[in-house]
C-alpha positions in Angstrom: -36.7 -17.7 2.8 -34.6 -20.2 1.1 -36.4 -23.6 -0.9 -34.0 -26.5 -2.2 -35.9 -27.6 -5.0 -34.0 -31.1 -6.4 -35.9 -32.2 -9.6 -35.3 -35.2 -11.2 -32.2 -35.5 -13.7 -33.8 -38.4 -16.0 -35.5 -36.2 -19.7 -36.4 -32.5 -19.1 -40.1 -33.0 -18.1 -39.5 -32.6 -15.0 -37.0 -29.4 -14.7 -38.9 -28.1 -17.2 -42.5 -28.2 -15.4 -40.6 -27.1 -12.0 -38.7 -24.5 -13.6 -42.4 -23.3 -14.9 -43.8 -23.9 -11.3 -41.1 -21.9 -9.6 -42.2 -18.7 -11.7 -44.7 -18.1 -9.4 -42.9 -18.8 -6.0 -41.5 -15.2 -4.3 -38.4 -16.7 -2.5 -35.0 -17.6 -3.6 -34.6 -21.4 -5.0 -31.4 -23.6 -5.3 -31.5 -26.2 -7.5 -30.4 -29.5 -7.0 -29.9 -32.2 -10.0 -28.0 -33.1 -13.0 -27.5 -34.0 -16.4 -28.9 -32.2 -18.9 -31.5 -30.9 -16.4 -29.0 -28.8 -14.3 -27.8 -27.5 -18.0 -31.1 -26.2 -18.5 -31.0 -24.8 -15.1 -27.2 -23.2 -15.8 -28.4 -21.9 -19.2 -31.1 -20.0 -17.2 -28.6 -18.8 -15.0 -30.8 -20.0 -11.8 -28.8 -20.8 -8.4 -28.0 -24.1 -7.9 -26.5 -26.1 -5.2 -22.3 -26.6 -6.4 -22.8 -30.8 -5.6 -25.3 -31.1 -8.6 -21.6 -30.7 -10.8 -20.6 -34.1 -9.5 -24.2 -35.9 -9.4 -24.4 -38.6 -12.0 -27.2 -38.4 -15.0 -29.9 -41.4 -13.7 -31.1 -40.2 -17.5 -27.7 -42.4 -18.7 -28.7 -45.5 -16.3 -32.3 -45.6 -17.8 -30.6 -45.1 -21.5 -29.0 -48.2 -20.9 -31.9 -50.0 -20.5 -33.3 -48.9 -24.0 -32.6 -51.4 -26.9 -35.0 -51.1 -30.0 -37.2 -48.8 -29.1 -37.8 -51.5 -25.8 -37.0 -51.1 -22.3 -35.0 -54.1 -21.6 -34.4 -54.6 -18.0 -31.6 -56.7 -16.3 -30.3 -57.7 -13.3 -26.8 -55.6 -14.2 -28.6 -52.4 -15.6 -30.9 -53.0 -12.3 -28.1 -52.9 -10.0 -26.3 -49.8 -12.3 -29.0 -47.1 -12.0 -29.2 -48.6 -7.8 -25.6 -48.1 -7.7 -25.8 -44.4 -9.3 -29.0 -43.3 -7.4 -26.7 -44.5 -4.1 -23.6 -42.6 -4.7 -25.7 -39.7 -5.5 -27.3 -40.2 -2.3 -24.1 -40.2 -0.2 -22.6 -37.2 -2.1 -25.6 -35.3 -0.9 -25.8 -36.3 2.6 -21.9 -35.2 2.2 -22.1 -31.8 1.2 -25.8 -30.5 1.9 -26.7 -29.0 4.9 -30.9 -29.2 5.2 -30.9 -26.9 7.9 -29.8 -24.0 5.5 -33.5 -24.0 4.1 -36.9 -23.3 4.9 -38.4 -26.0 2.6 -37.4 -29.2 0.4 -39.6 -29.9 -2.8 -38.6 -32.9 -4.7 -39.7 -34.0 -8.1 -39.4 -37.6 -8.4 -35.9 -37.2 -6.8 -35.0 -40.4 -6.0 -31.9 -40.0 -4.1 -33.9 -38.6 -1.2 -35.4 -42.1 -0.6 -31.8 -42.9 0.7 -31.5 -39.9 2.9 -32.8 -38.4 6.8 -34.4 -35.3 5.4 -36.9 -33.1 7.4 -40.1 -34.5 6.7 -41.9 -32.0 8.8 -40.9 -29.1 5.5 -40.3 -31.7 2.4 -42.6 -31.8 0.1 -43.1 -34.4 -3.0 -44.0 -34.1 -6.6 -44.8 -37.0 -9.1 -46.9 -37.5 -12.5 -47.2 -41.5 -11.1 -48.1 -43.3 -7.9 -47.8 -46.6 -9.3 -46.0 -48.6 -12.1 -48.0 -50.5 -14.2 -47.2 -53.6 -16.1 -48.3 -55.8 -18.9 -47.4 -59.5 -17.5 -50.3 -61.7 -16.1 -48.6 -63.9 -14.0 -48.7 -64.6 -10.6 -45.0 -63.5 -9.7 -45.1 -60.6 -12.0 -48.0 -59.2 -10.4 -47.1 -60.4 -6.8 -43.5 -58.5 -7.1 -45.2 -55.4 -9.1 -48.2 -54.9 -6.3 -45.4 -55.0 -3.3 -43.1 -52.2 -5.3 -45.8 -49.9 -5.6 -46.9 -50.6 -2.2 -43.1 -50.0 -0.9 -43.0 -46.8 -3.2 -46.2 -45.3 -1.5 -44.8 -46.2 2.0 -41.4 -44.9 1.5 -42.8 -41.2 0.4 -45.2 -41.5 3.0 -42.6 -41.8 5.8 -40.5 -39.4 4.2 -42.3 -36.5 3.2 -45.1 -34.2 5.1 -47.1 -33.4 1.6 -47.1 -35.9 -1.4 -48.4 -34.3 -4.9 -49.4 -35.9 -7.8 -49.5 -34.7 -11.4 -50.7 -37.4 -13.4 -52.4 -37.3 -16.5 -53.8 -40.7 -16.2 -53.3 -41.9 -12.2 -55.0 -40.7 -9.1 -54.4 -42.2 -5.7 -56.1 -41.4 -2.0 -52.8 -41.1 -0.4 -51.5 -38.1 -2.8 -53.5 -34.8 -3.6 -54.0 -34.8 -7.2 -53.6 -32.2 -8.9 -53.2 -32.9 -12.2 -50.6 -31.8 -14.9 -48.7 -28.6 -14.7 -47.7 -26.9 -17.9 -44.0 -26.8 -19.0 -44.1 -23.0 -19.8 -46.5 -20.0 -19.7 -46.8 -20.6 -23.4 -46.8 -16.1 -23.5 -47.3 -15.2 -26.5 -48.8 -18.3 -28.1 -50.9 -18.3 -31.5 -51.8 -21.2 -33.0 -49.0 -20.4 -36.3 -48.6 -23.5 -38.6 -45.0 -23.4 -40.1 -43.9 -25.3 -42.6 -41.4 -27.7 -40.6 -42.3 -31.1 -39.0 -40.6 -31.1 -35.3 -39.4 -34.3 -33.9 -39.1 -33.6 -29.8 -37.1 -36.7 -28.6 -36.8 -35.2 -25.1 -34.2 -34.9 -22.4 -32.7 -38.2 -22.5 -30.5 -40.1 -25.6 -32.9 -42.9 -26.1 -34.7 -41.4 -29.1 -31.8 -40.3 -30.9 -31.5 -43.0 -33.3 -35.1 -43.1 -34.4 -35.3 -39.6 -34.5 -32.6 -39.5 -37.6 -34.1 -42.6 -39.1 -37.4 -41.1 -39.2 -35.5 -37.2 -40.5 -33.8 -39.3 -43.4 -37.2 -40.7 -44.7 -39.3 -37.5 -44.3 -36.4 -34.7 -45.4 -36.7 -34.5 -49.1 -40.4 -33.4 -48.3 -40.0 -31.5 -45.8 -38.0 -29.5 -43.6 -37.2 -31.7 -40.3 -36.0 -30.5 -36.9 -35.4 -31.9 -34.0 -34.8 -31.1 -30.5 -34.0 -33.2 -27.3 -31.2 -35.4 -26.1 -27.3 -34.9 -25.5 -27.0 -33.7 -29.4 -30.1 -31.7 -29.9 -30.4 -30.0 -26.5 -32.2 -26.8 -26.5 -33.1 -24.9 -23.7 -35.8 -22.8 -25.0 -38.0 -24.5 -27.3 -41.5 -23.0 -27.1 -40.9 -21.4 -30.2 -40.1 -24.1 -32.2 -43.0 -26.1 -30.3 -45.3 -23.2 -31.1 -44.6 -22.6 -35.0 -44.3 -26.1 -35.8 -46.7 -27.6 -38.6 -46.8 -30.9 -37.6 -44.7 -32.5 -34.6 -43.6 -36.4 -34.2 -42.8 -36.7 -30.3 -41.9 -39.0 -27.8 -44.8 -39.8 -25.8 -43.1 -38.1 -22.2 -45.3 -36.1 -19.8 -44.4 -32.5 -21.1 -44.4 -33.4 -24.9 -48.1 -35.0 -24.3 -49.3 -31.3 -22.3 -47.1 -28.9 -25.1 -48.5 -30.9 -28.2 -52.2 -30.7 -26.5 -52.0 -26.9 -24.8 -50.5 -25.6 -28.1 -53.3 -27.6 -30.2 -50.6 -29.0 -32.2 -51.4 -32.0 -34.6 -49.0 -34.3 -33.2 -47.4 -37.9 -33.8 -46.9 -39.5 -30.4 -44.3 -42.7 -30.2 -43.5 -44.6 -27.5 -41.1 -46.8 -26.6 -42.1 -50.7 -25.9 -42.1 -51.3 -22.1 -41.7 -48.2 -20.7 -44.6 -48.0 -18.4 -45.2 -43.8 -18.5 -44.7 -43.8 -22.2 -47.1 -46.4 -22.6 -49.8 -45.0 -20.4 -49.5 -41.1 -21.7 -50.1 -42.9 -25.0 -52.9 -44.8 -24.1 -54.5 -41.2 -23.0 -53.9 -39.7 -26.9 -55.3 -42.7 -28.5 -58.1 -42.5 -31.1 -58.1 -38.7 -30.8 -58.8 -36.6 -33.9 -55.2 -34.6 -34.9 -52.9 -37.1 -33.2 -51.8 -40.4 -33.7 -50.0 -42.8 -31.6 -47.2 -45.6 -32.4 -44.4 -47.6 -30.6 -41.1 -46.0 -32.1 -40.6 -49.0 -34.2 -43.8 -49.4 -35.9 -43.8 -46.0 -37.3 -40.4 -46.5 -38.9 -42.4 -49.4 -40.9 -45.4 -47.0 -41.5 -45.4 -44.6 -44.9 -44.7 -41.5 -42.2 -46.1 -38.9 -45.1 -49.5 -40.5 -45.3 -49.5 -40.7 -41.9 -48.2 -37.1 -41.7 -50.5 -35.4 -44.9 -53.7 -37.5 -43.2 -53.0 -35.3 -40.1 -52.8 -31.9 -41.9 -55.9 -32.5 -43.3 -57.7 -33.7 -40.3 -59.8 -31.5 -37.3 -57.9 -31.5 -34.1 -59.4 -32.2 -30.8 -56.8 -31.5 -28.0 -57.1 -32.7 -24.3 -58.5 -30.0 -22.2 -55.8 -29.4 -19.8 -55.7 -26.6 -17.1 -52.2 -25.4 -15.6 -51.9 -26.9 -11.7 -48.8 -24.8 -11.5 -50.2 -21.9 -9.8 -52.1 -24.2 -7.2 -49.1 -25.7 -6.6 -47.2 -22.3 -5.9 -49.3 -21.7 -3.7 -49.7 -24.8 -1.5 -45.5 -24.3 -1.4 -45.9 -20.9 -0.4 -48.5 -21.9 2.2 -46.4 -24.6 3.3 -43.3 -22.9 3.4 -44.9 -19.7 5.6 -47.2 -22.2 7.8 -43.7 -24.2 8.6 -41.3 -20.8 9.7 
């Protein structure tokens, strides 16, 4: 039996954790996406479906949006990404034909919301059933409640089985499961080397801080960095694993990596960018982490944050693998459905 799995093409989070979730389905899977995601998937030398080649990156649209460490949204960015999730949309309905497979999983892949796909064998995966904001005032929270209401409707009426991975949102409409690793981890030990890692992610946005913080931090200590266009690296657990101390962008996989792998761990988020900003809020004010927007810590004296940590008792969120749960609800779905 055939599965079209079309992950998300914005960071590596998402191919990532699907790419780990896949290891335990038994039937062939075609990938659908872009960006740097469908290069991890080529590096791995999985199938994927030949349209993903002219997709466009959604990772580039949200880039745009990122000034300063601060998600800056306007009416022209707004109506970019729209644009780009759109074209993507028609490209599909173009050149895929859904009646060549058994089941449809799609991770936070957007494009679908614009497409007739057979609800009766799609399934949905997300680590968020609602956006969250910071404003207080009427319109904000008027506009805010009727997109997350829309959201919630529209994967309602599109897909058969919605599944929600959240570290820090539950809703009665999705079954939540909670996070899926990125990895199996095999081999793991809990090895401290000697190098600080700064994970930046999948996306561009953290490239700039990233440097910043290398430059002030090198003549101390030996600084890698992994993530983006320039750093990509398709298999990182074992930098992740034998890293001594990490400074990470506050995405979903860094969060579970950092946490699984008990690593002491700097999280940074970026101002305004809702999932950033509530994976942080989960880390806060836990021993062997510490959290900061990306352009506070670049004020901060980042060795006394860094030798504090090192010399502090780590208490890691206990977080157990949905992965194989998942496999199996897809595997139950897909034989239930054929």
């Amino acid at each position: 039996m055939k599965i079209l799995y079309a992950s998300s093409s914005i960071g590596l989070g998402h191919i990532t954790r699907d790419y780990h979730i896949s290891s335990f389905i038994k039937n062939q899977i075609y990938w659908l996406t872009s960006g740097n995601a469908l290069r991890f998937i080529k590096e791995k030398k999985e199938r994927y479906v030949g349209i993903s080649d002219d997709l466009k990156n959604l990772g580039d649209y949200i880039n745009s949006m990122i000034k300063n460490c601060k998600v800056k949204i306007d009416t022209y960015n707004a109506y970019k990404l729209y644009k780009a999730v759109k074209n993507n949309a028609n490209l599909i309905k173009s050149n895929v034909d859904f009646d060549d497979y058994d089941l449809i999983v799609a991770d936070e892949f957007w494009e679908f919301m614009f497409i007739d796909i057979p609800k009766e064998r799609s399934i949905f995966i997300t680590d968020f059933t609602k956006i969250s904001y910071n404003g207080k005032g009427y319109l904000e929270r008027f506009l805010f409640s009727r997109l997350n209401n829309g959201l919630r409707d529209r994967i309602k009426q599109k897909f058969s089985l919605a599944i929600n991975l959240s570290l820090w949102d539950k809703d009665d409409g999705f079954l939540n499961l909670g996070p899926s690793f990125t990895s199996s981890f095999d081999g793991y030990s809990n090895s401290q080397g000697d190098y600080v890692l700064i994970n930046i992610g999948g996306t561009n946005a953290g490239i700039d801080v990233a440097e910043k913080i290398k430059e002030k931090i090198k003549e101390k200590y030996d600084v890698k960095i992994i993530g983006s266009d320039k750093y990509f690296n398709s298999n990182p657990s074992s930098l992740i694993k034998n890293a001594g101390i990490i400074i990470s962008l506050a995405g979903y996989g860094s969060i579970i990596e950092s946490n699984v792998l008990r690593k002491k761990t700097i999280f940074l988020f970026i101002d305004n960018h809702f999932e950033h900003m509530e994976n942080a809020k989960v880390m806060m004010n836990r021993k062997g982490f510490r959290v900061y927007s990306c352009k506070d810590l670049l004020k901060t004296d980042i060795l006394n944050v860094i030798e504090d940590l090192k010399n502090e008792d780590i208490e890691p969120l206990e977080i157990i693998d949905s992965a194989p749960k998942i496999s199996e609800i897809i595997n139950n779905f897909l034989y239930k459905n054929n």
